[in-house]
ZASE-709172 format. One record per residue (C-alpha): x, y, z; residue in three letters. Coordinates in pm, whole numbers, padded with zeros to 5 digits, always signed. Example, Ala and Ser with C-alpha at 12.3 -4.5 7.8 and 13.67 -1.06 7.14 Angstrom:
# ZASE-709172
+01230-00450+00780ALA/+01367-00106+00714SER/
# end
This chain:
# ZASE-709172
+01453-16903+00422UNK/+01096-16877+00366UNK/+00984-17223+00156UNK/+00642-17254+00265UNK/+00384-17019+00067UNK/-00002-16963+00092UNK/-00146-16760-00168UNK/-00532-16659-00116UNK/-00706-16526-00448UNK/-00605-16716-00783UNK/-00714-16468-01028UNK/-00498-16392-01304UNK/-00246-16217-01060UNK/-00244-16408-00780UNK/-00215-16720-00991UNK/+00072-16614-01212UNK/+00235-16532-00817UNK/+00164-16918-00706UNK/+00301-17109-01039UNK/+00626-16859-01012UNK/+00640-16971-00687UNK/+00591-17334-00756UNK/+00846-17313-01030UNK/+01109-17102-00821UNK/+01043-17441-00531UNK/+00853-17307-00266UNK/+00597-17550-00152UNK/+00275-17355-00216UNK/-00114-17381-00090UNK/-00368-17225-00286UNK/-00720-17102-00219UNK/-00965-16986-00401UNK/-01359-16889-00382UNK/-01393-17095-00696UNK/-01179-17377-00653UNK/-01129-17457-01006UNK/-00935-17157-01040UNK/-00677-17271-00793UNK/-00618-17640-00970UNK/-00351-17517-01223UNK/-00138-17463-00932UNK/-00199-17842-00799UNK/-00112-17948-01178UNK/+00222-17769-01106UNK/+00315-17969-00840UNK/+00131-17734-00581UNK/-00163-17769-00345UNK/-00541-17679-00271UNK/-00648-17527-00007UNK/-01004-17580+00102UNK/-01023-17279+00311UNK/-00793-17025+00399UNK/-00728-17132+00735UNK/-00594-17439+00534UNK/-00396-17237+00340UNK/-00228-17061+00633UNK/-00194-17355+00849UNK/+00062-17497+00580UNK/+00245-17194+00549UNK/+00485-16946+00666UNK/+00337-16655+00509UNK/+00042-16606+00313UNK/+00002-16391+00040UNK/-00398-16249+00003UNK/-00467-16117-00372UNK/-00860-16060-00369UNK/-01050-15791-00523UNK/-01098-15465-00238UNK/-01062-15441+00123UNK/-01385-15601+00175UNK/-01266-15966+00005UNK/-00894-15933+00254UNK/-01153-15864+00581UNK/-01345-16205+00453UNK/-01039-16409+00374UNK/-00870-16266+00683UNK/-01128-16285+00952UNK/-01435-16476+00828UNK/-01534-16849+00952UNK/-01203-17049+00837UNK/-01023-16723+00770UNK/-00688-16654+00753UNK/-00600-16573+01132UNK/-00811-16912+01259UNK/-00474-17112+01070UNK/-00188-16878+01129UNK/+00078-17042+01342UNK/+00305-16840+01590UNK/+00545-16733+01288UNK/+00276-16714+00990UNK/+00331-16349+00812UNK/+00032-16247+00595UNK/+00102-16016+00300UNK/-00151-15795+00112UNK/-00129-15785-00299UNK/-00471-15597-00325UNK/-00515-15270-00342UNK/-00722-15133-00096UNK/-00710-14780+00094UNK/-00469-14690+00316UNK/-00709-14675+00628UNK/-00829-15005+00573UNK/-00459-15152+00533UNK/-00403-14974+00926UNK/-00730-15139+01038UNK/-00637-15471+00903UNK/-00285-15435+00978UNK/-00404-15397+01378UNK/-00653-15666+01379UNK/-00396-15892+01316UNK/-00168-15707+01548UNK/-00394-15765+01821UNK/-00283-16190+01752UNK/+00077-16100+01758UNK/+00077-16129+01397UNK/+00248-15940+01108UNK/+00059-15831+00830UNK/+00225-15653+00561UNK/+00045-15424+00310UNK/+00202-15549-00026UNK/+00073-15415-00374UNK/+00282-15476-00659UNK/+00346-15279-01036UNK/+00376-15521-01365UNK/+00099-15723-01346UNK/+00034-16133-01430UNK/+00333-16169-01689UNK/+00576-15951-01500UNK/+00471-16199-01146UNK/+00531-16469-01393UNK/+00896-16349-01540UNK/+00984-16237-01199UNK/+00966-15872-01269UNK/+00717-15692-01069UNK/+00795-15381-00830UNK/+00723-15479-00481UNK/+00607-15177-00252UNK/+00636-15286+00107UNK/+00453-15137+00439UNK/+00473-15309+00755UNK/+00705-15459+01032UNK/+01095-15442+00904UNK/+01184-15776+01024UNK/+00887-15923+00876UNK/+00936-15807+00560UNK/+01307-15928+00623UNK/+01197-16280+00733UNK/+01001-16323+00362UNK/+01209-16113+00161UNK/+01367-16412-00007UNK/+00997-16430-00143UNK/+00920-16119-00288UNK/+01310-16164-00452UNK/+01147-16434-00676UNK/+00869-16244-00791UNK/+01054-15945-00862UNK/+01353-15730-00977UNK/+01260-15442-00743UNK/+01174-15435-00385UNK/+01088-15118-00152UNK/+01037-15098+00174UNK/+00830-14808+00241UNK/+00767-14783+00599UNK/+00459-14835+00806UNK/+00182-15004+00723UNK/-00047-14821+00461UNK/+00232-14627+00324UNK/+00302-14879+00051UNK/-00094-14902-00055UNK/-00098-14519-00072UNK/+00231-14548-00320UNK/-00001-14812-00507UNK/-00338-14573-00551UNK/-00061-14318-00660UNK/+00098-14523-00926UNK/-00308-14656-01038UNK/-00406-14275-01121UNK/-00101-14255-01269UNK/-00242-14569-01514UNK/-00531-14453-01553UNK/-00468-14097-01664UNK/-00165-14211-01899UNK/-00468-14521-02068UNK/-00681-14182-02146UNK/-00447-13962-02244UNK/-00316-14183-02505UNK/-00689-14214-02598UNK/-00754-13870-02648UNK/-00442-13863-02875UNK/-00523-14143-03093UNK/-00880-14009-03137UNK/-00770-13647-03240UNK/-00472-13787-03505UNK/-00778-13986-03654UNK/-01014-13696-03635UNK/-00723-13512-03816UNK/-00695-13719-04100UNK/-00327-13862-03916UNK/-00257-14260-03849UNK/-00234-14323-03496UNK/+00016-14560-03557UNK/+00239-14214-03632UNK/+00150-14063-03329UNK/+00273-14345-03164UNK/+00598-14359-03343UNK/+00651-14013-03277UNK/+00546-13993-02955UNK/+00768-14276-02830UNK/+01063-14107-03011UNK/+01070-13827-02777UNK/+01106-13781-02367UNK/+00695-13828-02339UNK/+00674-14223-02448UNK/+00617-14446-02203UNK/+00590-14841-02139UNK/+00220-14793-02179UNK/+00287-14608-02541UNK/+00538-14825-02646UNK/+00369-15150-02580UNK/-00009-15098-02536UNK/-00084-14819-02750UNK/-00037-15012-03047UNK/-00232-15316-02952UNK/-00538-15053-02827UNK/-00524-14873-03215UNK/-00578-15267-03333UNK/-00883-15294-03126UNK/-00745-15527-02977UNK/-00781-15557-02530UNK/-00624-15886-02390UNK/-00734-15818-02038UNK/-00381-15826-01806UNK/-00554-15531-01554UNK/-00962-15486-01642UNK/-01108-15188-01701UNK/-01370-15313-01442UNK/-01066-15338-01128UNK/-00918-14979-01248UNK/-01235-14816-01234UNK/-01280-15021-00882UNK/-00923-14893-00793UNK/-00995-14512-00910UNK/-01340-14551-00666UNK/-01020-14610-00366UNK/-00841-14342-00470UNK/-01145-14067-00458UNK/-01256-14196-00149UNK/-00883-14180-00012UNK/-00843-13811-00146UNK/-01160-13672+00008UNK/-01053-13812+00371UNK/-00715-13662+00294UNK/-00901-13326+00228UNK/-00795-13309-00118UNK/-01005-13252-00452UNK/-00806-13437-00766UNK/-01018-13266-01054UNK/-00868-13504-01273UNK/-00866-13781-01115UNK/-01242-13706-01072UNK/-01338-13649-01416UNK/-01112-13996-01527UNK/-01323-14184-01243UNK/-01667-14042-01439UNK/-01481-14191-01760UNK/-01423-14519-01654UNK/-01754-14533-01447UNK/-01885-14454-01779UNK/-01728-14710-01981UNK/-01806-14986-01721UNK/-02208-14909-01810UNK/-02141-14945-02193UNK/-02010-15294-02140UNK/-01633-15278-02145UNK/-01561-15359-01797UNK/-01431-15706-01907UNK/-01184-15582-02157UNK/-00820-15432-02067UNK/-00832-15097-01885UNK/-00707-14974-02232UNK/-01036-15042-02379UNK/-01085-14689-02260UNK/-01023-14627-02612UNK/-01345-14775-02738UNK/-01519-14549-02437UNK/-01329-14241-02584UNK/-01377-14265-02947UNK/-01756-14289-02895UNK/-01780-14010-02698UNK/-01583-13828-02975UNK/-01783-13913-03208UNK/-02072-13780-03062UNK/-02188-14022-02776UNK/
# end
C-alpha cells in the first residue's frame, strides 16, 4: 500500500490532488515554487516541502503537476530536484501535459537511476481530483503503476493503463483538442442563435436534448451565456496545451487544419486579455470577432 505521497506543483490541480490525498490518509509532502501556495495542504494535516528533493525523500512516489515539459525537467533534474531525493523504491508520476517525446526523454533520464517514471495526465479537472472522479491515463512500467495504483484509486473512478511511456500523454493532447474544439464550437453556436434573434439559453436546451450535448453543453454552456468564467482549466494553459499538440502533429507528419485555425483562436484571445479566465471565455473572443473585430 502506497501511504507516503509527494506532490510537486500546488496549483489549483495539483492542490485539489494533495488535500484529497490528505483527506483519503496518505501522509503527503508538498512543494511548491511559491510556497504559500502549498500551506493549505500543511493546514490539512499535511507537510511542506522546501525543495523537491524534500518532497521525494519523504515519499514513495511523487506526483509532478507543473505547467509544460520545461517546469517537470526543472523539478525533476534541477539543483534539489526530484531524482537528488528519490530513494531505491520512489516512483515519480507526471500530471502535466507535455508532448509525448518529452515524456520518453524524461521517462529515460530517470531510467538511467533505476527509477520509474510514469507519464500520468488526468480528465476532470480540480473538483473532479477533489470528489475523487478524474480519469487517470497511465504510460509507463506495469508494476509501477501496480505498486501506486491504490493512489490513483483515490483520486479517481477510472483508471487506464495505456502502455508505454508517452502513450498516455498522447491520449491527453487528444482528449485537449477535443476541449478545445467542443469550447468553440459551442461559441460559434451561441453567437449565431443571438445573431438570429434566438436565446442561447434555447440552443442549449435543445441541443442537450438530442445525441450532440455534451458535459461541456450541459454544464458550461450555460454559465459561458451568463458571462460568467470561474477559471477550473485557463484559457491561458489550453492555448499552452494546443501549442503541444501542433508541435506534436507536425513531428508526426500530420497537418490538423482545425486544430490549427482553433490554436490561432486561442492565441488570439490570450492577446485580448482573457488568458486568466476559463478556457470557455473563448466566448468573449468569439462574439467580438462576430461582431466585427
Amino acid at each position: 500500500m502506497t501511504r507516503r505521497v509527494g506532490v510537486v506543483g500546488t496549483g489549483m490541480l495539483g492542490l485539489a490532488v494533495a488535500l484529497r490525498l490528505v483527506e483519503r490518509g496518505f501522509e503527503v509532502t508538498a512543494y511548491n515554487r511559491t510556497m504559500s501556495k502549498a500551506a493549505p495542504v500543511e493546514a490539512a494535516g499535511g507537510r511542506v516541502a522546501d525543495t523537491p528533493a524534500e518532497a521525494a525523500a519523504y515519499s514513495d512516489v511523487v506526483v509532478t503537476v507543473v505547467r509544460d515539459a520545461e517546469a517537470v525537467r526543472a523539478v525533476s533534474f534541477g539543483q534539489g530536484g526530484i531524482l537528488s531525493g528519490c530513494g531505491g523504491k520512489t516512483v515519480v508520476a507526471d500530471m502535466s501535459t507535455i508532448a509525448p517525446s518529452d515524456s520518453v526523454s524524461i521517462y529515460r533520464r530517470f531510467a538511467e537511476e533505476r527509477i520509474p517514471w510514469l507519464d500520468t495526465p488526468v480528465m476532470g479537472g480540480p473538483d473532479a481530483a477533489a470528489e475523487g472522479r478524474l480519469v487517470v491515463m497511465v504510460g509507463g512500467d506495469k508494476e509501477a503503476y501496480q505498486s501506486v495504483e491504490d493512489m490513483y484509486a483515490a483520486l479517481s473512478e477510472k483508471r487506464y493503463y495505456l502502455g508505454e511511456a508517452g502513450t498516455a500523454h498522447s491520449i491527453k493532447l487528444c482528449m485537449n483538442l477535443q476541449i478545445a474544439m467542443l469550447a468553440v464550437s459551442i461559441s460559434e453556436g451561441v453567437c449565431l442563435a443571438q445573431g438570429l434573434g434566438v436565446s442561447p439559453e434555447t440552443f442549449l436546451n435543445v441541443l442537450n436534448s438530442t445525441y450532440f450535448g455534451t458535459g461541456m453543453s450541459r454544464k458550461k454552456a450555460y454559465r459561458m451565456i451568463q458571462e460568467k468564467y470561474p477559471a477550473t482549466f485557463t484559457l491561458d494553459n489550453l492555448a499552452k496545451d494546443l501549442d503541444t499538440i501542433h508541435e506534436a502533429a507536425l513531428d508526426a507528419g500530420l497537418n490538423l487544419e482545425a486544430a490549427t485555425g482553433v490554436l490561432d483562436m486561442y492565441k488570439k484571445a490570450r492577446k485580448l486579455g482573457l488568458g486568466g479566465l476559463d478556457y470557455t471565455g473563448i466566448l468573449e473572443y468569439v462574439q467580438k470577432q462576430a461582431r466585427g473585430g
